[in-house]
DRENVO-229855 format. One record per residue: residue number from 1; residue in one letter; x, y, z of N, C-alpha, C in turn. Coordinates in nm, 3 decimals, padded with zeros to 5 digits. Layout:
N
<r NUM, 'A', <X, Y, Z>, <X, Y, Z>, <X, Y, Z>>
...
//
This chain:
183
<r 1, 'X', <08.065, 09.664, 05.996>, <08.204, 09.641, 05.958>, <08.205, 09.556, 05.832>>
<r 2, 'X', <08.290, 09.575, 05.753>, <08.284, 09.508, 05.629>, <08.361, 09.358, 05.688>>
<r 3, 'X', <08.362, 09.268, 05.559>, <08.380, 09.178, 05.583>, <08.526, 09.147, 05.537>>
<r 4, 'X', <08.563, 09.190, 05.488>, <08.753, 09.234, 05.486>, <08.817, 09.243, 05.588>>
<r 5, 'X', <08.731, 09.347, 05.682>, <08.835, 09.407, 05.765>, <08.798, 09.296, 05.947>>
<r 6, 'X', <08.674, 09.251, 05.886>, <08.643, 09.097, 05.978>, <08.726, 09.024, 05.984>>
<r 7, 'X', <08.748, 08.975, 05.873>, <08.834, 08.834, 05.817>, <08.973, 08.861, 05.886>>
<r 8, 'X', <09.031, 08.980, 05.865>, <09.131, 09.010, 05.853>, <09.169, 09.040, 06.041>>
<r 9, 'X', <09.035, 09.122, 06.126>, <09.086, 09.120, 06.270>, <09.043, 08.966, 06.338>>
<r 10, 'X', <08.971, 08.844, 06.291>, <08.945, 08.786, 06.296>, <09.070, 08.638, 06.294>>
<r 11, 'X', <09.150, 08.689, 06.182>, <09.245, 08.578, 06.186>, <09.400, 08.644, 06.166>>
<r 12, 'X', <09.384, 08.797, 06.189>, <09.503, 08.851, 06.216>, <09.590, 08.787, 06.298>>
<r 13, 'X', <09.525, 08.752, 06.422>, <09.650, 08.756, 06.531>, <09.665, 08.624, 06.563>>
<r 14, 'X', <09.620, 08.518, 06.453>, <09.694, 08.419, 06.439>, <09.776, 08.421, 06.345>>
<r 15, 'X', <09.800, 08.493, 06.226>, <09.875, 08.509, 06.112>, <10.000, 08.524, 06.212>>
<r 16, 'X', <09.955, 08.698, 06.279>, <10.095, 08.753, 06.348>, <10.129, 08.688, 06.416>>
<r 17, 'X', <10.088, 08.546, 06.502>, <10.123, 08.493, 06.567>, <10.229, 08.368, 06.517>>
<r 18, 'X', <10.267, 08.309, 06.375>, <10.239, 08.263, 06.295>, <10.362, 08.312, 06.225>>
<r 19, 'X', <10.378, 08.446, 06.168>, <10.484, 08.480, 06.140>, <10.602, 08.563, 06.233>>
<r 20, 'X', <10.548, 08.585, 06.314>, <10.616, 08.633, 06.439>, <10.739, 08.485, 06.474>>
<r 21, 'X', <10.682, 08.373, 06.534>, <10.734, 08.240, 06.543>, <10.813, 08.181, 06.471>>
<r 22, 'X', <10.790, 08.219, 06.293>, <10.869, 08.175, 06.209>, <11.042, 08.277, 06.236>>
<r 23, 'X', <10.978, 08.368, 06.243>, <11.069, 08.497, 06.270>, <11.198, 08.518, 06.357>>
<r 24, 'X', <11.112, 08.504, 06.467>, <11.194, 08.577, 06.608>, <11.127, 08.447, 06.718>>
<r 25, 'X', <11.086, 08.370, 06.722>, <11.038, 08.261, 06.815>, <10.911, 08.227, 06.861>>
<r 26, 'X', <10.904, 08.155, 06.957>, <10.785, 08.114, 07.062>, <10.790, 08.269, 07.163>>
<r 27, 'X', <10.873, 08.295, 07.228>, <10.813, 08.412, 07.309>, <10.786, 08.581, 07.252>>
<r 28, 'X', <10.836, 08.583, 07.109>, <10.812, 08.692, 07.074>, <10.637, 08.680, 06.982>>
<r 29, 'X', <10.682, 08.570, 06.953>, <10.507, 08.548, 06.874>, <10.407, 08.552, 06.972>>
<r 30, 'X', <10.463, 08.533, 07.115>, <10.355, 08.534, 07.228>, <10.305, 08.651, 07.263>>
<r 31, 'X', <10.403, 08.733, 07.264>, <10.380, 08.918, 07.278>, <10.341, 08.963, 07.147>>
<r 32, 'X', <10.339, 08.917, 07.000>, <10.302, 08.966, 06.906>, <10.117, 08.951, 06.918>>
<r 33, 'X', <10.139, 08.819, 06.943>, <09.960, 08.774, 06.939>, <09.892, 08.859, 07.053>>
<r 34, 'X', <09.954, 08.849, 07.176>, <09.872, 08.967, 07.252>, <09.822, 09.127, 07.178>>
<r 35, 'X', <09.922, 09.160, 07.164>, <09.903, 09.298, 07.096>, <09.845, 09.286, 07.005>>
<r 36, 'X', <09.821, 09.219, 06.918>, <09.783, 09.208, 06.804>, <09.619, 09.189, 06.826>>
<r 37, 'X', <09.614, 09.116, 06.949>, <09.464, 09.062, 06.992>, <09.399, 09.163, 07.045>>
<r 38, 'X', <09.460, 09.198, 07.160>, <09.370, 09.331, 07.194>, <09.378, 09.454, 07.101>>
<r 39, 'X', <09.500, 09.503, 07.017>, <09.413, 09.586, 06.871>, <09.319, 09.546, 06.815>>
<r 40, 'X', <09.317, 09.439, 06.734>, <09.211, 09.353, 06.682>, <09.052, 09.416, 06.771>>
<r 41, 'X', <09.052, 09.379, 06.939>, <08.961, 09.375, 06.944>, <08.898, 09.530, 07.028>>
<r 42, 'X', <09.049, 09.615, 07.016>, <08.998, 09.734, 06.969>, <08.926, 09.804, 06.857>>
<r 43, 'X', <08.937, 09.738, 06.749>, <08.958, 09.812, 06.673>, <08.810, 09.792, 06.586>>
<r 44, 'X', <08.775, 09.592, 06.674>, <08.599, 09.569, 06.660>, <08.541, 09.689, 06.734>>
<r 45, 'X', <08.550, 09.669, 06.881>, <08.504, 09.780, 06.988>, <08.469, 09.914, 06.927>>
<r 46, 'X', <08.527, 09.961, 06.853>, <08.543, 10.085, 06.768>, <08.412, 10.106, 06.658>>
<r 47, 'X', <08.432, 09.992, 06.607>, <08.355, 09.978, 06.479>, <08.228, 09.976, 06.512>>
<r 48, 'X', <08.170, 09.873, 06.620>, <08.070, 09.846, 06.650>, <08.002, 09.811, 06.795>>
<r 49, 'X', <08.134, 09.901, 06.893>, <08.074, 09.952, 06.991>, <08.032, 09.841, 07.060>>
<r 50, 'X', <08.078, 09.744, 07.049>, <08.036, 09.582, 07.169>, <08.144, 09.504, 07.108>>
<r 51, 'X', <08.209, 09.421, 07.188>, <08.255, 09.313, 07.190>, <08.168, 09.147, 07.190>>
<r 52, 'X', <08.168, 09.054, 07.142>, <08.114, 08.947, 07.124>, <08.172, 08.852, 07.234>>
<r 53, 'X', <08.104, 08.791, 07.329>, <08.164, 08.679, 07.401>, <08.285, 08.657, 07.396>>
<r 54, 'X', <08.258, 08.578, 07.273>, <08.366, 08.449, 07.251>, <08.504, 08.510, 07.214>>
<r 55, 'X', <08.539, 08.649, 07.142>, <08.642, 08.702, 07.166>, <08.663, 08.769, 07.260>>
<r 56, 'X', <08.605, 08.831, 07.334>, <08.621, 08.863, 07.460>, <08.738, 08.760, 07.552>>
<r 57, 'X', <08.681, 08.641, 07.567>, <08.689, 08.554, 07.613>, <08.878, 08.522, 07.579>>
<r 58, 'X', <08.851, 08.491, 07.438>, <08.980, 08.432, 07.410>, <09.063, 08.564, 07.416>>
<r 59, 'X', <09.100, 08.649, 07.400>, <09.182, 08.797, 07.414>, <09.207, 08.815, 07.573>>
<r 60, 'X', <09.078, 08.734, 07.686>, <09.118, 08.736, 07.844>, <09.234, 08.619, 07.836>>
<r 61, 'X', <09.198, 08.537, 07.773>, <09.316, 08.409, 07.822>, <09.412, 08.447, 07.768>>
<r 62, 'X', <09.440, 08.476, 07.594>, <09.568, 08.499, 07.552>, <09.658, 08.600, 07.629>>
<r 63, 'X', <09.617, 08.712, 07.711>, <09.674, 08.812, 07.803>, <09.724, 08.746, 07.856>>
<r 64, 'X', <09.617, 08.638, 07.975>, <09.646, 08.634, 08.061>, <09.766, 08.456, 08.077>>
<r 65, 'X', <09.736, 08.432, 07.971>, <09.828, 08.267, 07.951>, <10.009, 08.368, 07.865>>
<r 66, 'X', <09.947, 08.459, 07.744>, <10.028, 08.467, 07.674>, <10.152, 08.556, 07.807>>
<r 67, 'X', <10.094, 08.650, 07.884>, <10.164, 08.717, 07.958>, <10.221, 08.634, 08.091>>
<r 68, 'X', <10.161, 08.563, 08.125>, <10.228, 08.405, 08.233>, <10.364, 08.344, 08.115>>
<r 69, 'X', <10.338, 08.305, 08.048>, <10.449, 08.317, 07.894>, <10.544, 08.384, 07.904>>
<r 70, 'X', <10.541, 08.538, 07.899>, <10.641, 08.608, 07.856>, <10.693, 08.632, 08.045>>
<r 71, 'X', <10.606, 08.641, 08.138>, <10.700, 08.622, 08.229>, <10.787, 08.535, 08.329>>
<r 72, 'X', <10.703, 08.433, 08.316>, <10.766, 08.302, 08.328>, <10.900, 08.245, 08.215>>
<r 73, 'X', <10.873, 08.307, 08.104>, <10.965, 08.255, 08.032>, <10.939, 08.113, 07.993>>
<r 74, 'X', <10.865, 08.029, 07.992>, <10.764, 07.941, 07.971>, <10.677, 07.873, 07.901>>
<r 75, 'X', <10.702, 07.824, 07.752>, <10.608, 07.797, 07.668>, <10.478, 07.726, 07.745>>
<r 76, 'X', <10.461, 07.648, 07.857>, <10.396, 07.557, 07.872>, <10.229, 07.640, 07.881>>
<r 77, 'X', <10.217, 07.780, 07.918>, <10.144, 07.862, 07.952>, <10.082, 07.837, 07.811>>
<r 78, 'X', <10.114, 07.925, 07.709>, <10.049, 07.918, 07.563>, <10.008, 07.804, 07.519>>
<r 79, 'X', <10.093, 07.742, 07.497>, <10.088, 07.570, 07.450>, <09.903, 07.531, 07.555>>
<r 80, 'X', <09.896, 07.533, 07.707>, <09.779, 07.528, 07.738>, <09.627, 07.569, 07.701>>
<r 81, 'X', <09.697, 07.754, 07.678>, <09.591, 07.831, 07.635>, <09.451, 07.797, 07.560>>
<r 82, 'X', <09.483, 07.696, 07.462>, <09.357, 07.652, 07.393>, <09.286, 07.531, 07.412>>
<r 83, 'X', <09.355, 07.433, 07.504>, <09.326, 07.349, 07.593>, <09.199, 07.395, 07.701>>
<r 84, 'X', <09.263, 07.542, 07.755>, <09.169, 07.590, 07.858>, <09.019, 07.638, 07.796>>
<r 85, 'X', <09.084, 07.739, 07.676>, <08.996, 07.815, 07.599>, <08.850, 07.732, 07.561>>
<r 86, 'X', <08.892, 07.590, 07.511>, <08.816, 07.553, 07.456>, <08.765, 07.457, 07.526>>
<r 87, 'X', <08.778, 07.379, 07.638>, <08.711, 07.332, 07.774>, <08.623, 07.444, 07.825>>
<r 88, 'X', <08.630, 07.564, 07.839>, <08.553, 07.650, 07.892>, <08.412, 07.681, 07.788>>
<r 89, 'X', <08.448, 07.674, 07.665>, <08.365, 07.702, 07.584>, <08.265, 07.572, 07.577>>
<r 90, 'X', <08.377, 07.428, 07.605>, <08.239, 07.354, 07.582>, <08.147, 07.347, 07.734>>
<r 91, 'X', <08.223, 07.360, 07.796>, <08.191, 07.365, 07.962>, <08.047, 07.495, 07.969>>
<r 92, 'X', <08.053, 07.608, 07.910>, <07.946, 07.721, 07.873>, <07.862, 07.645, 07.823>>
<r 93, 'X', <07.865, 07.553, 07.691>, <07.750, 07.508, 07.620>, <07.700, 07.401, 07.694>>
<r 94, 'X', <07.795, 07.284, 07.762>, <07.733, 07.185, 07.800>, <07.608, 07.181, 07.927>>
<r 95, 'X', <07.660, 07.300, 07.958>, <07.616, 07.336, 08.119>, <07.474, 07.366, 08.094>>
<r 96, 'X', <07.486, 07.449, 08.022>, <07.344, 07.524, 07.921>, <07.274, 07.464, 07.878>>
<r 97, 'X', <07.317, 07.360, 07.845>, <07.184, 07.297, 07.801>, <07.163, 07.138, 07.906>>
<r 98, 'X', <07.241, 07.150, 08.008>, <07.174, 07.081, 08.185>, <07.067, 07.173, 08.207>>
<r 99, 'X', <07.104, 07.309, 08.187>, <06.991, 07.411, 08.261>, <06.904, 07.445, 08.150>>
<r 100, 'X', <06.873, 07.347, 08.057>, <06.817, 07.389, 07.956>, <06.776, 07.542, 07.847>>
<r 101, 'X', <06.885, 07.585, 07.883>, <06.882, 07.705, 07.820>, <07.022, 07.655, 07.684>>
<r 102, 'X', <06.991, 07.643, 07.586>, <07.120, 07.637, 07.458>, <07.179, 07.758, 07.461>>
<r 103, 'X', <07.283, 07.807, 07.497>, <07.376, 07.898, 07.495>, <07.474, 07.981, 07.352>>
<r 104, 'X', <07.423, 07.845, 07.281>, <07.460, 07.917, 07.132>, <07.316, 08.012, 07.099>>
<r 105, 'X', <07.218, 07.999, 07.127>, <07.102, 08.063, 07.085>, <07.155, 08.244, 07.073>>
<r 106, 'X', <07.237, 08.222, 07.236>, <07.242, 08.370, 07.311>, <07.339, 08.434, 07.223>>
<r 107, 'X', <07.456, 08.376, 07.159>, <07.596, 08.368, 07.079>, <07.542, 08.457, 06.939>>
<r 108, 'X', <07.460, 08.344, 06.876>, <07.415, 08.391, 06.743>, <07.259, 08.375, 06.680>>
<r 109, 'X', <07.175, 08.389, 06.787>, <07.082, 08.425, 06.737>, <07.009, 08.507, 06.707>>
<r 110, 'X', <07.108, 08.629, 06.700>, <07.077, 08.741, 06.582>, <07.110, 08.702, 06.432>>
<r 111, 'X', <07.206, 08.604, 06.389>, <07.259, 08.591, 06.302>, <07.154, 08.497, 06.251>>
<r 112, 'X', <07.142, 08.384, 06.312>, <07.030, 08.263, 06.278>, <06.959, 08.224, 06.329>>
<r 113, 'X', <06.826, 08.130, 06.254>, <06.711, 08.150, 06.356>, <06.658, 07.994, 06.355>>
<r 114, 'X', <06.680, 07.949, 06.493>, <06.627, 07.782, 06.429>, <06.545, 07.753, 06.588>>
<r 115, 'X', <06.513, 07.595, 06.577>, <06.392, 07.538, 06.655>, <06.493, 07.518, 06.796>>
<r 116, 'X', <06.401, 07.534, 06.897>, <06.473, 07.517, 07.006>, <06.530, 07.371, 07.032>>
<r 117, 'X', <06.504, 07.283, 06.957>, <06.544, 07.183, 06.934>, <06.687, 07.187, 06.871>>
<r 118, 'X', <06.632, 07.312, 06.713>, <06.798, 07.272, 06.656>, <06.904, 07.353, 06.749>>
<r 119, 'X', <06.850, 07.415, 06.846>, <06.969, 07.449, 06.974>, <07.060, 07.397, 07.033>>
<r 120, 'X', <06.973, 07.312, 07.084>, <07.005, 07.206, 07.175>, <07.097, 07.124, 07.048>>
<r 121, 'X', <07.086, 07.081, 06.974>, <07.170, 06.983, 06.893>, <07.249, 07.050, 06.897>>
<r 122, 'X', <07.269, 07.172, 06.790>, <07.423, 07.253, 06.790>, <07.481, 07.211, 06.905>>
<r 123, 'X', <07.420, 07.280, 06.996>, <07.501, 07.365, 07.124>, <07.580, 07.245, 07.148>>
<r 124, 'X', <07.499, 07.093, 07.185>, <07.562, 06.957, 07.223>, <07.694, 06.960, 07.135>>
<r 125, 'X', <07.650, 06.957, 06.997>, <07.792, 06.931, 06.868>, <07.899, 07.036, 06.913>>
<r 126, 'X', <07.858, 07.133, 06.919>, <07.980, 07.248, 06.937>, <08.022, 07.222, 07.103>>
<r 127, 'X', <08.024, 07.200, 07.201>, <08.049, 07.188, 07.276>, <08.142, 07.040, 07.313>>
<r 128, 'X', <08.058, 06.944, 07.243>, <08.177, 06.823, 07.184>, <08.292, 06.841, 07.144>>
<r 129, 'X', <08.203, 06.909, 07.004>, <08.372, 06.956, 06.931>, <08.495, 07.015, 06.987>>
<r 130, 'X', <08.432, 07.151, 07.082>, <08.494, 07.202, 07.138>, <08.621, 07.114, 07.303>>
<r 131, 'X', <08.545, 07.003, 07.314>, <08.607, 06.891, 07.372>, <08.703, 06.813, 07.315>>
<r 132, 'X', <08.661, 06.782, 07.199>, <08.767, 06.725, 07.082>, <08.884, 06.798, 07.054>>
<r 133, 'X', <08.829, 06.943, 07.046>, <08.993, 06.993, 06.998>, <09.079, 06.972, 07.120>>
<r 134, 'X', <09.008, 07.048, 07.270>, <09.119, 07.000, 07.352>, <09.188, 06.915, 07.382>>
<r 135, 'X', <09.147, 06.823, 07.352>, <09.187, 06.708, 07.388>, <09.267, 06.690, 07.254>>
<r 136, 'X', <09.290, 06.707, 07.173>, <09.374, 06.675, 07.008>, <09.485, 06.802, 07.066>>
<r 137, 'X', <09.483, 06.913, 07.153>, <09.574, 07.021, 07.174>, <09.634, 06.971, 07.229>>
<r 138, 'X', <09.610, 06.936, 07.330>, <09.688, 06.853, 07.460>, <09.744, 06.731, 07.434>>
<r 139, 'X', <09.738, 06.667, 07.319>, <09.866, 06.524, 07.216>, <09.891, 06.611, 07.196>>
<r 140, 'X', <09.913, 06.710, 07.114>, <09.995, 06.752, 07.024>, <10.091, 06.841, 07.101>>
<r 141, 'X', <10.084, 06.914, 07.180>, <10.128, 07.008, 07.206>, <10.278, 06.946, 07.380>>
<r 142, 'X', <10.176, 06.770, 07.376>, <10.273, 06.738, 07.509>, <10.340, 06.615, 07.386>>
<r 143, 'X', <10.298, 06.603, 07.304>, <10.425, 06.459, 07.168>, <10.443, 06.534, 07.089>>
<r 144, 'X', <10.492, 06.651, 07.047>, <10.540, 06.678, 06.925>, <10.589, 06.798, 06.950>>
<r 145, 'X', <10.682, 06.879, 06.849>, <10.786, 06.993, 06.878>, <10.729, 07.058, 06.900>>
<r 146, 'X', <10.766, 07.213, 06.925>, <10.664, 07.307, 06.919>, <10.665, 07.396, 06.764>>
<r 147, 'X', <10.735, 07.337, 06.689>, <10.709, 07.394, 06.500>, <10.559, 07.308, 06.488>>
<r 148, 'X', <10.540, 07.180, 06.481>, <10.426, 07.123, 06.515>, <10.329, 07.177, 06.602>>
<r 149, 'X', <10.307, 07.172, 06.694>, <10.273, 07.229, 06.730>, <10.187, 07.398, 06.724>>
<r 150, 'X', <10.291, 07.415, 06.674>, <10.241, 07.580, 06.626>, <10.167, 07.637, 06.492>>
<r 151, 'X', <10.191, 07.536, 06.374>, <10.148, 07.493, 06.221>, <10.010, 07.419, 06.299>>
<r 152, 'X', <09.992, 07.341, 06.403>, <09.862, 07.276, 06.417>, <09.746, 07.405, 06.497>>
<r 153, 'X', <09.812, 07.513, 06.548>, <09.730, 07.592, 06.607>, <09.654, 07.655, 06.564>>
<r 154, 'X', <09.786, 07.710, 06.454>, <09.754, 07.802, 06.335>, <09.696, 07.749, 06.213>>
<r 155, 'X', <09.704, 07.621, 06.153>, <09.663, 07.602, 06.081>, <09.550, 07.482, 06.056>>
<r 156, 'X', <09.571, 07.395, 06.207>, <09.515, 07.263, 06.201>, <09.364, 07.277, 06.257>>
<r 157, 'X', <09.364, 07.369, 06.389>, <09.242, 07.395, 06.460>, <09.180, 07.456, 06.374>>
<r 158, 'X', <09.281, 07.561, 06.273>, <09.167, 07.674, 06.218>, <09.044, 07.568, 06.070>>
<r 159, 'X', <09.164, 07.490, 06.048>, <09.110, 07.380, 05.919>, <09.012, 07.244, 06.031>>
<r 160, 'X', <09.025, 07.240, 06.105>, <08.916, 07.162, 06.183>, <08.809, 07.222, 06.249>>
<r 161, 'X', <08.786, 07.348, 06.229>, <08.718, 07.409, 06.274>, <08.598, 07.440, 06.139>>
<r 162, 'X', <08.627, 07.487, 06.059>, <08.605, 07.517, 05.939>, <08.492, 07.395, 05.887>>
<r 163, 'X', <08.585, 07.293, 05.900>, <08.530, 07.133, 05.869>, <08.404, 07.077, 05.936>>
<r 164, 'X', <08.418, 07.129, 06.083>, <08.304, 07.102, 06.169>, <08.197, 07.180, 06.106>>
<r 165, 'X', <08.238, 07.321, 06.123>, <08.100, 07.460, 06.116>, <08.075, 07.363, 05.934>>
<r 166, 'X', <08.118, 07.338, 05.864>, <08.059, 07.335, 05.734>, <07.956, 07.143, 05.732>>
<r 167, 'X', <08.020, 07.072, 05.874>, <07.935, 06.933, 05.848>, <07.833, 07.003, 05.946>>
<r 168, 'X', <07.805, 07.099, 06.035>, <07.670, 07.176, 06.083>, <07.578, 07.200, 05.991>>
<r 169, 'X', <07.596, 07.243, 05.905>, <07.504, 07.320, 05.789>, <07.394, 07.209, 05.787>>
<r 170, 'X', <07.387, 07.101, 05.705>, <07.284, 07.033, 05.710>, <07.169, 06.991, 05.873>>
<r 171, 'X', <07.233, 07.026, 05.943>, <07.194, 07.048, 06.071>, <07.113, 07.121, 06.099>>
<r 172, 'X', <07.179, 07.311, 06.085>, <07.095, 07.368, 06.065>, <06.984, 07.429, 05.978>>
<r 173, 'X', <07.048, 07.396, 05.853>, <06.894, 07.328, 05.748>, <06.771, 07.282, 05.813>>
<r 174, 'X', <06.823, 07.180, 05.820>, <06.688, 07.076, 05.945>, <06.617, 07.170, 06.021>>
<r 175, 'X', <06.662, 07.248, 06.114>, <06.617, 07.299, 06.237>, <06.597, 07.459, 06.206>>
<r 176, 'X', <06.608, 07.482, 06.081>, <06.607, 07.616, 06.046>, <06.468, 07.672, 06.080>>
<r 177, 'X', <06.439, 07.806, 06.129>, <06.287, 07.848, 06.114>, <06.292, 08.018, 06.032>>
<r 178, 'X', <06.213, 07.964, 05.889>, <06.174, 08.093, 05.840>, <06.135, 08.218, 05.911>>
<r 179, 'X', <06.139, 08.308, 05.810>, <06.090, 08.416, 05.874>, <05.930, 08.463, 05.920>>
<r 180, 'X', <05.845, 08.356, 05.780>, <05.689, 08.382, 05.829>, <05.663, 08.304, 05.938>>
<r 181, 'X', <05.754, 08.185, 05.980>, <05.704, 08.094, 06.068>, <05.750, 08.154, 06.207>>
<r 182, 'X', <05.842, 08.273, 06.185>, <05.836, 08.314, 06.360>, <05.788, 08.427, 06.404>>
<r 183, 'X', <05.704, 08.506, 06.295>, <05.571, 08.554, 06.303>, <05.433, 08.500, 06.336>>
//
């Protein structure tokens, strides 16, 4: 899949989610982002014939929070969603590496290749992090409107996220393993 059409199912269905809200509200942006999510991750499925975890994952909750949402009538469902999302994700990594297995290895280590050591570090950082945001979702989302709220979902997680993966890099520098060295 090119990397256009990545970017684009990748942070689509927060856009639509995003301008949907500005639009027509909180419960229509809730049914926009569903649909939008499972096309999206049709439309990976398609391309390349597997789904990846971690969207997997988030496309089960947004259904299943965004659709508690639209029938409850209920912001409190969504507003949770990434609270849950991202407790579970660090809850996957933290666990993983009790049982000593790093769980990011399994995620992306087709993509990158480092020391079982620099595993274990990630996995710890991302699984933190992934603690941090919830916990920054859950102020924001129980002290502040939901326009706030919704500018921090869309725009605050995605810019704190960004911030983290780019203070990793020197990380995985460190722990990186060439290609002759894993021959």
């Amino acid at each position: 899949m090119n990397a256009k059409l990545r970017l684009a199912l990748d942070l689509g269905p927060l856009l639509v989610f995003f301008l949907a809200y500005r639009f027509a509200g909180l419960l229509a942006a809730t049914a926009a982002l569903i649909g939008f999510t499972l096309l999206s991750l049709s439309i990976t499925y398609l391309h390349e014939k597997r789904i990846a975890m971690m969207p997997l994952v988030s496309a089960i909750a947004v259904t299943v929070f965004g659709g508690l949402t639209l029938l409850l009538q209920d912001d409190l469902f969504i507003k949770m969603k990434p609270t849950i999302v991202n407790l579970l994700f660090a809850s996957i990594l933290l666990c993983g590496l009790y049982f000593k297995k790093p769980m990011l290895k399994y995620v992306l280590g087709e993509a990158i290749t480092l020391t079982e050591k620099g595993w274990r570090v990630l996995s710890r950082n991302w699984g933190l992090f992934f603690i941090f945001l919830a916990a920054l979702n859950e102020i924001i989302w129980r002290h502040f409107p939901t326009d706030f709220w919704v500018n921090f979902k869309v725009f605050g997680m995605f810019t704190c996220t960004m911030l983290f993966t780019a203070s990793q890099i020197p990380l995985m520098k460190k722990y990186w393993v060439e290609e002759e060295e894993k021959k």
